[in-house]
C-alpha positions as CSV (number, residue, x, y, z in Angstrom):
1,X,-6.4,-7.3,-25.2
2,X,-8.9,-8.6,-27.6
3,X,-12.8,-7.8,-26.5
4,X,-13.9,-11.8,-26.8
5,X,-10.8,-12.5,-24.4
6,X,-11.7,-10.0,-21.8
7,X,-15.3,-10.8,-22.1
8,X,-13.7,-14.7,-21.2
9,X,-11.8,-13.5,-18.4
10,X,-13.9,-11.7,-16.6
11,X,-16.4,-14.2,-16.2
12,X,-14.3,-17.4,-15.9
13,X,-12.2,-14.9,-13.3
14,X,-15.0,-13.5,-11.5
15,X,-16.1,-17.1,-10.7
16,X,-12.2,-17.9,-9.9
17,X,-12.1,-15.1,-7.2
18,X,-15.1,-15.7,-5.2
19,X,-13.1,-18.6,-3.9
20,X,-10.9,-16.2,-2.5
21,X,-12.4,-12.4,-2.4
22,X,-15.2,-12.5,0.1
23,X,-15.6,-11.0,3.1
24,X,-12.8,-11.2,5.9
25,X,-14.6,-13.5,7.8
26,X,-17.0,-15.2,5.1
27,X,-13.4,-16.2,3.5
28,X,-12.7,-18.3,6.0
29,X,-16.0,-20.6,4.4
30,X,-13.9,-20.9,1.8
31,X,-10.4,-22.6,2.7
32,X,-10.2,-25.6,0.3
33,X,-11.1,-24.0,-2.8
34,X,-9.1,-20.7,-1.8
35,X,-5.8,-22.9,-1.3
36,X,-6.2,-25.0,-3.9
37,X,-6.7,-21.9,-6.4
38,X,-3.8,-20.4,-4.9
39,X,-1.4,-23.6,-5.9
40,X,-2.5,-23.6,-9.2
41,X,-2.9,-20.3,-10.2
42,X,-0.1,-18.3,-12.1
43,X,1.2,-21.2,-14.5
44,X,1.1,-18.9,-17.3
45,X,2.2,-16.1,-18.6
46,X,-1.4,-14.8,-19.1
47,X,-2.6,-15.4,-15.3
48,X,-0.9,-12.4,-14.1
49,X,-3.0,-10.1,-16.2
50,X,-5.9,-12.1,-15.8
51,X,-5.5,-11.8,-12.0
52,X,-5.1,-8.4,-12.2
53,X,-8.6,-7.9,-14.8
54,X,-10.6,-9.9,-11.4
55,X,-8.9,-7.3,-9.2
56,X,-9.8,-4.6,-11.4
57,X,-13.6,-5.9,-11.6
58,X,-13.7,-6.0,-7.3
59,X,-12.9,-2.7,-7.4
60,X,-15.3,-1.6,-9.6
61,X,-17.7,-3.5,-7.8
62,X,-16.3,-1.6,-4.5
63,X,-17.3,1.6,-6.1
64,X,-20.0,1.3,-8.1
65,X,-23.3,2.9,-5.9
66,X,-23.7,5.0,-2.9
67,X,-24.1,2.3,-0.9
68,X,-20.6,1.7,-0.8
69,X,-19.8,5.0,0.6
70,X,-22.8,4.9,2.5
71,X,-20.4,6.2,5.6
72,X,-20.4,9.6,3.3
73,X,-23.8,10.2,4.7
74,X,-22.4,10.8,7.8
75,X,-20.6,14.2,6.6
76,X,-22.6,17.8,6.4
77,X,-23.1,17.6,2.4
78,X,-25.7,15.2,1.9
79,X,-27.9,13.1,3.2
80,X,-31.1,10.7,2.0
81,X,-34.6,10.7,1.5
82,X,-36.6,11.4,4.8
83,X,-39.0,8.6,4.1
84,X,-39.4,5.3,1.4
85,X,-37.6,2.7,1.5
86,X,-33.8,4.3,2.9
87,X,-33.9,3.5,6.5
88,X,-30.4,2.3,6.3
89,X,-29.1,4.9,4.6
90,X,-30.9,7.6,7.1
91,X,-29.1,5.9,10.0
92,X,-25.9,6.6,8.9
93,X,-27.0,10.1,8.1
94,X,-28.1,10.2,11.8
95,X,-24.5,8.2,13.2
96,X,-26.8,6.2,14.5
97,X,-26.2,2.8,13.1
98,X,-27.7,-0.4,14.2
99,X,-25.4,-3.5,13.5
100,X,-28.0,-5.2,11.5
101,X,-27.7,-1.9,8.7
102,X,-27.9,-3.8,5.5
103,X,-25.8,-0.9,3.9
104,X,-23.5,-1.6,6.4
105,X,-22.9,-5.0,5.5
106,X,-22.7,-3.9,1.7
107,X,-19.7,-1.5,2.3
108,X,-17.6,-4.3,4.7
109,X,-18.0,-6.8,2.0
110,X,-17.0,-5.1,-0.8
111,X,-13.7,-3.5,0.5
112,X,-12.9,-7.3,1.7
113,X,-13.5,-8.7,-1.7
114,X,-10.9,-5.9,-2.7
115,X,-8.5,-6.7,-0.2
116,X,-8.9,-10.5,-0.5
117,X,-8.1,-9.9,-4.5
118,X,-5.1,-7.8,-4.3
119,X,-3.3,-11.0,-1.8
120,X,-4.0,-12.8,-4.3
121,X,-1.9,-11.2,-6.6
122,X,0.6,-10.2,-3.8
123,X,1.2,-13.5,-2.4
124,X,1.1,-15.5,-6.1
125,X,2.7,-13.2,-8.7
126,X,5.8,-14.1,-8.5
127,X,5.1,-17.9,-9.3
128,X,4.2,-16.6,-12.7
129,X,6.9,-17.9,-15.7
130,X,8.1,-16.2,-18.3
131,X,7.1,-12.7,-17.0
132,X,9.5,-10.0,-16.2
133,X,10.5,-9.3,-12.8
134,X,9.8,-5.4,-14.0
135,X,6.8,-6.7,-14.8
136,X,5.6,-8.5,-11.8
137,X,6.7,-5.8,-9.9
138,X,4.3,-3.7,-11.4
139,X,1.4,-6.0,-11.0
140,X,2.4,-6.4,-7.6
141,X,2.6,-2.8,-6.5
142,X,-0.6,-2.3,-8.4
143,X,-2.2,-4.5,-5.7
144,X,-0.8,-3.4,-3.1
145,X,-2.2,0.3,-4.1
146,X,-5.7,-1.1,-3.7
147,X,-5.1,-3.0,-1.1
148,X,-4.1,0.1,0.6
149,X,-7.0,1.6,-0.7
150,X,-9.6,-0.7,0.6
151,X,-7.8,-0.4,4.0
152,X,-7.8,3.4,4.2
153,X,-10.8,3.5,3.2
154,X,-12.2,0.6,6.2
155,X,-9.8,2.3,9.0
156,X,-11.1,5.4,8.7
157,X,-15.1,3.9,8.8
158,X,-14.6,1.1,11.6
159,X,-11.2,1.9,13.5
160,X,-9.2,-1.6,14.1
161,X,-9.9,-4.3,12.1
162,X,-8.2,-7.8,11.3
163,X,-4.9,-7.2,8.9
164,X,-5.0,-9.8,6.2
165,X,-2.2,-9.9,3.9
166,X,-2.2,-13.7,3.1
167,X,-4.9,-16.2,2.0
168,X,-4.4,-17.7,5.1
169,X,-7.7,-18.4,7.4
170,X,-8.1,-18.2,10.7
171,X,-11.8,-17.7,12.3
172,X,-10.2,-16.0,15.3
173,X,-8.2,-13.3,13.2
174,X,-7.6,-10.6,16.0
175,X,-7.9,-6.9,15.5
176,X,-4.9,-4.8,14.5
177,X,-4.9,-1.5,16.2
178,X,-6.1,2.1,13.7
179,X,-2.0,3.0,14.1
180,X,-1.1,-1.1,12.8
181,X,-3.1,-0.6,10.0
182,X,-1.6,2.6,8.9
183,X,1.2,1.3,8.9
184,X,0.1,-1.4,6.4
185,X,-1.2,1.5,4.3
186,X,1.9,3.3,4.0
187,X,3.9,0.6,3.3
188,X,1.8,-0.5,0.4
189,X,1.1,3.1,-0.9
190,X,4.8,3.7,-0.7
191,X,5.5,0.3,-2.7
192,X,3.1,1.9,-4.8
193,X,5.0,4.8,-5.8
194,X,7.2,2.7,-7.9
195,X,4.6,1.9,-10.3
196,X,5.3,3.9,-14.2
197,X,4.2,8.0,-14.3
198,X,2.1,8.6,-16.4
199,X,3.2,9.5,-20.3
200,X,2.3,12.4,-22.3
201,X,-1.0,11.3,-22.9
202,X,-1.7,10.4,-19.5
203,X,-1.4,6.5,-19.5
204,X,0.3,3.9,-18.3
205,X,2.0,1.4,-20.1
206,X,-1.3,-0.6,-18.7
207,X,-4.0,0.0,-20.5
208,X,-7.8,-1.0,-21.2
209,X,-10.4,-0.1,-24.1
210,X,-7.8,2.6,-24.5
211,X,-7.8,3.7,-20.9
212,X,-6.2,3.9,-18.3
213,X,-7.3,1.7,-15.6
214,X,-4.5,1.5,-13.1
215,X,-2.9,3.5,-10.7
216,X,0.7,5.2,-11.3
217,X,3.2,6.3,-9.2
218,X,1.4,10.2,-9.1
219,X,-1.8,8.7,-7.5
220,X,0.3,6.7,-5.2
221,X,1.7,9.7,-4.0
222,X,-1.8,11.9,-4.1
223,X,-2.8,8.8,-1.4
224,X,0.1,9.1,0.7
225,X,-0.4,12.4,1.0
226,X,-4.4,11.8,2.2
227,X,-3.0,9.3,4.4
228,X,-0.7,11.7,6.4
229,X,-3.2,14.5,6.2
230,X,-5.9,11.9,8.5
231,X,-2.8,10.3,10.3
232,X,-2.2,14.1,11.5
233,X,-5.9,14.5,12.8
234,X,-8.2,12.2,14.7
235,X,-7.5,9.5,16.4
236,X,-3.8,9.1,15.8
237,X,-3.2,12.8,16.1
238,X,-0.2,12.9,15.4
239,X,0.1,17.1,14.2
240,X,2.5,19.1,12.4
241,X,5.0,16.3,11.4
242,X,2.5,14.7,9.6
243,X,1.0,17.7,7.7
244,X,4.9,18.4,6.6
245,X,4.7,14.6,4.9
246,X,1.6,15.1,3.4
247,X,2.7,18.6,2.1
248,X,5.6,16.8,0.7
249,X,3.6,14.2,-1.0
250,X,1.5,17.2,-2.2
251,X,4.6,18.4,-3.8
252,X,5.6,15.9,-5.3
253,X,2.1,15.0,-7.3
254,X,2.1,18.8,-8.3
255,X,5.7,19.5,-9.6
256,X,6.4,15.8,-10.8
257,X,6.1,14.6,-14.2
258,X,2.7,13.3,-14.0
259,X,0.5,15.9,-16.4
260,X,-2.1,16.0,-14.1
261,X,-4.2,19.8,-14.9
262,X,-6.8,21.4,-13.9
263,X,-9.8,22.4,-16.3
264,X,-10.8,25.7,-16.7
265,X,-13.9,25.4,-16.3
266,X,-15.8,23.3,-12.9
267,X,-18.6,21.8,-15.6
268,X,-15.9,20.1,-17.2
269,X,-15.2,17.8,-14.3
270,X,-17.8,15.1,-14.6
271,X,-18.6,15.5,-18.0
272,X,-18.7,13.3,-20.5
273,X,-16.6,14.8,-23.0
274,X,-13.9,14.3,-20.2
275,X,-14.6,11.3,-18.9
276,X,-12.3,9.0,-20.7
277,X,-8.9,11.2,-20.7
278,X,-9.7,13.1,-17.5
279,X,-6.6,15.5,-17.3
280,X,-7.5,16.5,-13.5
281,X,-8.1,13.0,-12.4
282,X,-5.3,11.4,-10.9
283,X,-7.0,8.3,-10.2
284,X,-10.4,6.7,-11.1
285,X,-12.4,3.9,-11.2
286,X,-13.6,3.2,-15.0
287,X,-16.6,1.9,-16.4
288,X,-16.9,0.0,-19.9
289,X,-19.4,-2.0,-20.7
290,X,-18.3,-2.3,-24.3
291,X,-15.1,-3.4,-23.5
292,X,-16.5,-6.5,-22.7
293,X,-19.4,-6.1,-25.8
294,X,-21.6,-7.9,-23.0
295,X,-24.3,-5.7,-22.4
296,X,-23.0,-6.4,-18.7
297,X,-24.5,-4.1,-15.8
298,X,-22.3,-5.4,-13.7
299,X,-19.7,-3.4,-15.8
300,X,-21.6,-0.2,-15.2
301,X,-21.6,2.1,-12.0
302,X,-25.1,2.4,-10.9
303,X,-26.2,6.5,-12.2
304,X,-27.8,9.3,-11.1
305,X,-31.2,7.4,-10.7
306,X,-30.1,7.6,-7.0
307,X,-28.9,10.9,-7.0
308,X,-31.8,12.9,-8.6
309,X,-35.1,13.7,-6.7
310,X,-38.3,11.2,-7.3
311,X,-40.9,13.9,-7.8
312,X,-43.4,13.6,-10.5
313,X,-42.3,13.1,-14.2
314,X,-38.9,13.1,-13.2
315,X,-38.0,9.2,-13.1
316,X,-35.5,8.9,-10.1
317,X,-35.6,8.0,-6.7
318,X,-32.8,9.5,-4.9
319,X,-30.9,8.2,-1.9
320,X,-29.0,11.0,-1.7
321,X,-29.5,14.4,-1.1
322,X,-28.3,18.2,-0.3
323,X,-28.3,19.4,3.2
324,X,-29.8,22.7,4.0
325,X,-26.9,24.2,5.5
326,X,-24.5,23.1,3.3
327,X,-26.1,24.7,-0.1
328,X,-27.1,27.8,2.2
329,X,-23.4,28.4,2.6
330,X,-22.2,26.8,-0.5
331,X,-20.2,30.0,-2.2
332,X,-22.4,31.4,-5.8
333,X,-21.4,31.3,-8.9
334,X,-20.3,28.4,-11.9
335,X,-19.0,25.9,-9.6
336,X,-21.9,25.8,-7.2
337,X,-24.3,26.0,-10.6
338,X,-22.4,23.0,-11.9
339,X,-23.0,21.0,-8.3
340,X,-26.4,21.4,-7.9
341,X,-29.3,20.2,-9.9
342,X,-32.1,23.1,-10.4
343,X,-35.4,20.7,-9.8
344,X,-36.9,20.0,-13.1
345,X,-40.3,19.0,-12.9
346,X,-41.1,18.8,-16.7
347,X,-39.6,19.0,-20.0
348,X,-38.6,22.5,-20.5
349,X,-39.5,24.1,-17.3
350,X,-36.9,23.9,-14.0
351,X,-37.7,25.6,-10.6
352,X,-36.2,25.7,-7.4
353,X,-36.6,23.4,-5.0
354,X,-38.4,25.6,-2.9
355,X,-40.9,26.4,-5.5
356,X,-44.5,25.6,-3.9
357,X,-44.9,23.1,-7.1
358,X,-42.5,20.8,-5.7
359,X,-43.9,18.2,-3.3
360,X,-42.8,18.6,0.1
361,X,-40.6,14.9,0.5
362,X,-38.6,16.5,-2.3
363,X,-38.1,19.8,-1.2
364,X,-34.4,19.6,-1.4
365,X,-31.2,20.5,-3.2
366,X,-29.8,17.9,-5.7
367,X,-26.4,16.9,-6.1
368,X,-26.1,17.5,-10.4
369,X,-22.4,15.5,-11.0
370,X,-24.1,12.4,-12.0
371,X,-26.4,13.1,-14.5
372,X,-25.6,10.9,-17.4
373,X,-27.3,11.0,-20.7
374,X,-27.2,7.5,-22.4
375,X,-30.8,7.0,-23.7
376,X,-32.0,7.7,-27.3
377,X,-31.3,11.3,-28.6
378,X,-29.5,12.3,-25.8
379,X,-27.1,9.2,-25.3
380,X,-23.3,10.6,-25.4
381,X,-24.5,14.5,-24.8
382,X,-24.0,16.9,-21.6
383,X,-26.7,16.2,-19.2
384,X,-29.6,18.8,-19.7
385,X,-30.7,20.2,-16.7
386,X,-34.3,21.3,-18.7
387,X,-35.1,18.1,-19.7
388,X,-36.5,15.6,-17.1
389,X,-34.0,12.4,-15.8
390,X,-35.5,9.8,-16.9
391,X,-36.0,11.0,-20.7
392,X,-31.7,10.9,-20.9
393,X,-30.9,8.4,-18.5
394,X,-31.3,4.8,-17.6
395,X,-29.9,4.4,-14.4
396,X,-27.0,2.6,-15.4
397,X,-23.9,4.2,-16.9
398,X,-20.0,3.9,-17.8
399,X,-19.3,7.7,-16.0
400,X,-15.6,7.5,-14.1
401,X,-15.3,7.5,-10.3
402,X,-12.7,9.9,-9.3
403,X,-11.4,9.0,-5.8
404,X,-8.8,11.9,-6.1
405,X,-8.5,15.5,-8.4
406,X,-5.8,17.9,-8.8
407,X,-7.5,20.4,-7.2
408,X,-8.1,18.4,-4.1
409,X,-3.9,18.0,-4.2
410,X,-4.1,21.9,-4.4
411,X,-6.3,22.4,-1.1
412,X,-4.7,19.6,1.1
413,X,-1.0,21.1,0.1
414,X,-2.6,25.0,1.3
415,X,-3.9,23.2,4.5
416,X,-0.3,21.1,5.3
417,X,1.7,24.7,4.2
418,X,-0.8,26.6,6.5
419,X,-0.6,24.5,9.6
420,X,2.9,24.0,9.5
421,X,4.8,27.5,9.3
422,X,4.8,27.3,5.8
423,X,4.9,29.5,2.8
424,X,1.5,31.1,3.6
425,X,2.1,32.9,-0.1
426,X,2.3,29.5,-1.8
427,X,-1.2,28.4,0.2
428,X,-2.8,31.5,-0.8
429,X,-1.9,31.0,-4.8
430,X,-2.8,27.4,-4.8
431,X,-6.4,28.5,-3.0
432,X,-7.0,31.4,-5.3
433,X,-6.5,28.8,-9.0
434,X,-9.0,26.4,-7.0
435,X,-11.5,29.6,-6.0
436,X,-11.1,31.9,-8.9
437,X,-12.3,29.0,-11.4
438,X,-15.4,28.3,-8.5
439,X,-16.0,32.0,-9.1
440,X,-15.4,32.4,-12.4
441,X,-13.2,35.2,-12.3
442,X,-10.2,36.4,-10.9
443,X,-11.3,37.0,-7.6
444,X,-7.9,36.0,-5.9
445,X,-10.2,36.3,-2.6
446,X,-7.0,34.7,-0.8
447,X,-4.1,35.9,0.8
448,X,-1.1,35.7,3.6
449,X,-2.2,38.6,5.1
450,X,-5.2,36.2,6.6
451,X,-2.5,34.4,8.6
452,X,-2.3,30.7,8.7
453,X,-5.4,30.0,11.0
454,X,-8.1,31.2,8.6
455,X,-5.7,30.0,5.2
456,X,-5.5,26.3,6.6
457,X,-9.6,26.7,7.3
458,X,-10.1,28.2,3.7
459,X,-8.3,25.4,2.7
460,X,-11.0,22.6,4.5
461,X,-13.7,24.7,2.7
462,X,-12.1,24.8,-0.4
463,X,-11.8,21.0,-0.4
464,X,-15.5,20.4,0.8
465,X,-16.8,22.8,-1.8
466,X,-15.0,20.8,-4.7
467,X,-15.9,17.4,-3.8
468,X,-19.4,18.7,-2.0
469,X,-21.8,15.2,-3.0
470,X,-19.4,13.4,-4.8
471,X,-19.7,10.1,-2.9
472,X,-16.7,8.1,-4.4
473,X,-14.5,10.9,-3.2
474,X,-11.2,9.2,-1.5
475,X,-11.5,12.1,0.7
476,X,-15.1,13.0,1.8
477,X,-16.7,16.0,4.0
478,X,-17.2,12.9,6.7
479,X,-13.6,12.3,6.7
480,X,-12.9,16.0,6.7
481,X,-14.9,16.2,9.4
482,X,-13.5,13.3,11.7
483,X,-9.9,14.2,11.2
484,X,-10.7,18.0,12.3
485,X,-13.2,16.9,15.1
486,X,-15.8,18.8,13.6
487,X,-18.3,15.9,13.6
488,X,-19.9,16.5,16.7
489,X,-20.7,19.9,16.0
490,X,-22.6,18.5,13.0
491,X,-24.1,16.0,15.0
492,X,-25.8,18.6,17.7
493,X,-26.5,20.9,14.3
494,X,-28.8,17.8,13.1
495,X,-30.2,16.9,16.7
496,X,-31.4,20.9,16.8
497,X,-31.1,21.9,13.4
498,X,-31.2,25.6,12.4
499,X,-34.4,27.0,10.0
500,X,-32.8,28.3,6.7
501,X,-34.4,30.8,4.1
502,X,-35.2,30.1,0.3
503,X,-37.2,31.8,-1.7
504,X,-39.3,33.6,1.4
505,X,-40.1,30.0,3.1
506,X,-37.9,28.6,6.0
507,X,-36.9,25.0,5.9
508,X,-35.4,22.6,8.1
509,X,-33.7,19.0,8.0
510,X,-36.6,16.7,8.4
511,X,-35.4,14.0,10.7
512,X,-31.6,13.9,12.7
513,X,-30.2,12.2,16.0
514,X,-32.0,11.8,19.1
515,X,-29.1,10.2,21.2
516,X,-25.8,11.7,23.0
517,X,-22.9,12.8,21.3
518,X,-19.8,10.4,22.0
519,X,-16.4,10.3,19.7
520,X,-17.1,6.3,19.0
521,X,-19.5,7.7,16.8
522,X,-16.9,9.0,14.8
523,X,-16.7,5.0,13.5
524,X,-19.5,2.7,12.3
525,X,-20.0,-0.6,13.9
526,X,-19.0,-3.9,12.8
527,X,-21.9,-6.1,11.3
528,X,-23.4,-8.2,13.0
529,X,-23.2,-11.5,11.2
530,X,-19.6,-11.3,11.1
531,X,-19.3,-9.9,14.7
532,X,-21.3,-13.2,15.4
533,X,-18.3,-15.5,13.2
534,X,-15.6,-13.4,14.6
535,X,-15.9,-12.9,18.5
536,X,-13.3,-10.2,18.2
537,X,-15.3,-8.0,16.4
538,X,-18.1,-8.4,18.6
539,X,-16.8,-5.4,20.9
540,X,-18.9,-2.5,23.1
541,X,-18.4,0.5,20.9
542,X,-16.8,3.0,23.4
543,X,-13.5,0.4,23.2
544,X,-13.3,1.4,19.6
545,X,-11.5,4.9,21.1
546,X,-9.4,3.5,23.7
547,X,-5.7,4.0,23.5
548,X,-5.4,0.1,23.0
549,X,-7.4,0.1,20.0
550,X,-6.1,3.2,18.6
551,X,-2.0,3.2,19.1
552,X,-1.8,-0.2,20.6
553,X,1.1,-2.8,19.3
554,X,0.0,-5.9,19.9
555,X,-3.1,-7.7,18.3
556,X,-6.3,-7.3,20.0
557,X,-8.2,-10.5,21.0
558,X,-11.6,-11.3,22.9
């Protein structure tokens, strides 16, 4: 597609869709212009695609900043600033989330507008003329996958929610149940897996700025097999025959014809020499601010400004940052040295963290993954760790957001094979390719002589070591956590927290929970202003684990 015409699209389109992609209850505002956009969209043949370039943009939008993920906080990784300005993000940090959490609202909005611009592809498409049926399909299933998407994502940060799948409004939508929504997400996943594989040189026949932008029928799989690894933990519980799908779907990603593999080295992840053609990505969310030739923020994902420490002369502010515990037991060698950022303080000279030269608010370990240099000198380079932040960066950048890796496929099949009477052989290979590149040698630490138990919980470590920070991860620590119950453990670990050694000086996480553990913890409240437009959202926390709002069939209404 010619730039000028994108460019065109996106904004007319962006306008379009905020008719109809706002939040599930800020929608319903909308009904005229929604309806009457719906009746008169997909005349042409070029609606389809210009749909799908709106749909594309809410995603992006979905993904671009920490705040999105914010629920990440919640996991044993990282965590925020103890003081400034990031009260909403240290509540989440603490599970302790008031209603009014700005960050809060931020995350439910954006997954709406996602959900809100996939039905209108889902429920219009086929009104377009002169377009395949193939083709429509395609764009179809391509909605559905991030519809299913936003959903999995929501379910596994709020518990029930309303199911929309129409533009239809309705102020009183009820609340489907965590196992009614599943269902949704399988279904549309599964849809999903119709969509093309991925060719020799790992596109689809869809393709943008010369990359690829949309899903294929490997990532669908990759998210079914997420899906049944959660659906066989907390809540739904539902145990072995679940971890024997997800296995399967593991299979399938890794011996399919999708030429997902991995990199031999762990720095070659997020770099930028990989960024475009990613060959262990097997689904992203893409950045391009000269595909439009706009100059357009809004078409950048918001950098590692928030991810680097603010300390003097280094030009960042972070919200986010390492736990103690975490990088204490964070395994040595290239992959760790490629997580963490080494606190640079000036040009040319890096300590640790726990150097006395670093002011005390800062005393942390950085998450490194985001450093992207696009200033001067430096733009298109590898990010220097000597060199301060803000003399390479701007804050703003075009770097991918993986949601899912290869060697995340790797880990979750080890886990499913472990728990499940499986080929404990089989586990241990797939653990030692993801550990021996962590180590950088051939340390082939793993074997099926540790029985299944300690495989399937090398496997969880495994997993949280390769996407340790990385808040766009589909699958997070948090989520590890919840599924294996392990959050409240966490919880009590950050309500008395434990004094770790660096460098001959003791330190200990600043701030933590002051309340009682309970397992409605384990989801985030609904906001408040659309708990106050949607009485059946306005509910006492505790109900959010009851059997009716977990397993039950029916809607749920106030």
């Amino acid at each position: 597609m010619h730039k000028n015409m994108k460019k065109t699209l996106y904004t007319i389109l962006a306008l379009a869709v905020s008719f109809i992609a706002v939040s599930c209850n800020d929608v319903l505002e909308e009904t005229p212009k929604g309806q009457l956009l719906t009746n008169s969209a997909f005349t042409h043949s070029t609606d389809l695609e210009s749909a799908m370039g709106v749909l594309r943009y809410k995603v992006s939008r979905a993904s671009f900043y920490d705040t999105q993920f914010v629920q990440g906080a919640m996991g044993d990784d990282w965590a925020t600033h103890p003081a400034s300005n990031k009260a909403a993000i240290r509540e989440f940090d603490c599970m302790e989330i008031s209603t009014g959490n700005s960050s809060l609202k931020q995350a439910w909005h954006d997954m709406w507008l996602v959900i809100k611009a996939a039905n209108f592809i889902i429920n219009g498409a086929d009104k377009t003329p002169d377009v395949s049926e193939e083709e429509i399909a395609r764009y179809v299933n391509t909605a559905k996958f991030w519809r299913a998407w936003a959903y999995f994502d929501m379910v596994r940060t709020y518990g029930a929610l309303p199911l929309v799948t129409t533009l239809d409004i309705d102020y009183g939508t009820g609340l489907t149940s965590v196992a009614g929504i599943y269902d949704q997400i399988i279904a549309d996943f599964t849809d999903a897996t119709a969509l093309p594989n991925l060719n020799e040189n790992g596109l689809c026949p869809e393709v943008a700025s010369g990359i690829n932008n949309d899903p294929n029928s490997g990532a669908a799989h990759a998210m079914l097999a997420c899906v049944y690894l959660n659906m066989a933990g907390w809540p739904l519980n539902k145990g072995q025959e679940y971890y024997k799908l997800a296995a399967q779907e593991c299979e399938k990603v890794i011996t399919g014809p999708y030429y997902y593999k991995t990199y031999p080295k762990y720095s070659d992840i997020h770099s930028v020499a990989c960024n475009w053609n990613n060959t262990e990505a097997i689904i992203s969310v893409y950045y391009d601010e000269q595909a439009t030739n706009s100059g357009d923020s809004s078409l950048m994902t918001r950098g590692g400004i928030s991810d680097f420490p603010d300390g003097p002369g280094i030009g960042a502010y972070n919200n986010t940052r390492g736990e103690y515990k975490f990088y204490y037991d964070f395994p040595e060698g290239p992959r760790k040295e490629a997580v963490y950022y080494p606190h640079c303080m000036q040009d040319g000279v890096t300590v640790p963290f726990w150097d006395s030269s670093v002011p005390e608010l800062i005393q942390f370990p950085y998450f490194g993954e985001k450093g992207w240099p696009n200033k001067g000198e430096y733009a298109g380079k590898e990010y220097n760790k000597s060199i301060t932040f803000d003399h390479q960066c701007n804050g703003w950048d075009m770097q991918a957001h993986m949601l899912i890796r290869l060697s995340e496929v790797y880990c979750w099949y080890a886990e499913c094979l472990a728990r499940t009477g499986g080929d404990l052989g089989k586990a241990a290979d797939y653990l030692n390719q993801v550990r021996n590149r962590a180590d950088g040698a051939e340390t082939n630490m793993y074997s099926a002589g540790m029985g299944a138990e300690k495989l399937a919980e090398a496997a969880y470590n495994e997993h949280r070591w390769e996407i340790a920070g990385w808040w766009p991860a589909t699958q997070s620590c948090f989520n590890d956590l919840v599924r294996l119950k392990k959050l409240e453990a966490h919880y009590n670990y950050r309500k008395n927290p434990t004094a770790f050694n660096f460098g001959g000086e003791n330190f200990t996480e600043p701030y933590g929970p002051v309340e009682t553990w309970a397992d409605w913890r384990m989801f985030v409240p609904y906001p408040q202003e659309d708990a106050q437009r949607n009485p059946n959202l306005n509910v006492d926390p505790s109900m959010k684990i009851t059997d009716e709002f977990i397993n039950g069939t029916e809607v749920i209404t106030q």
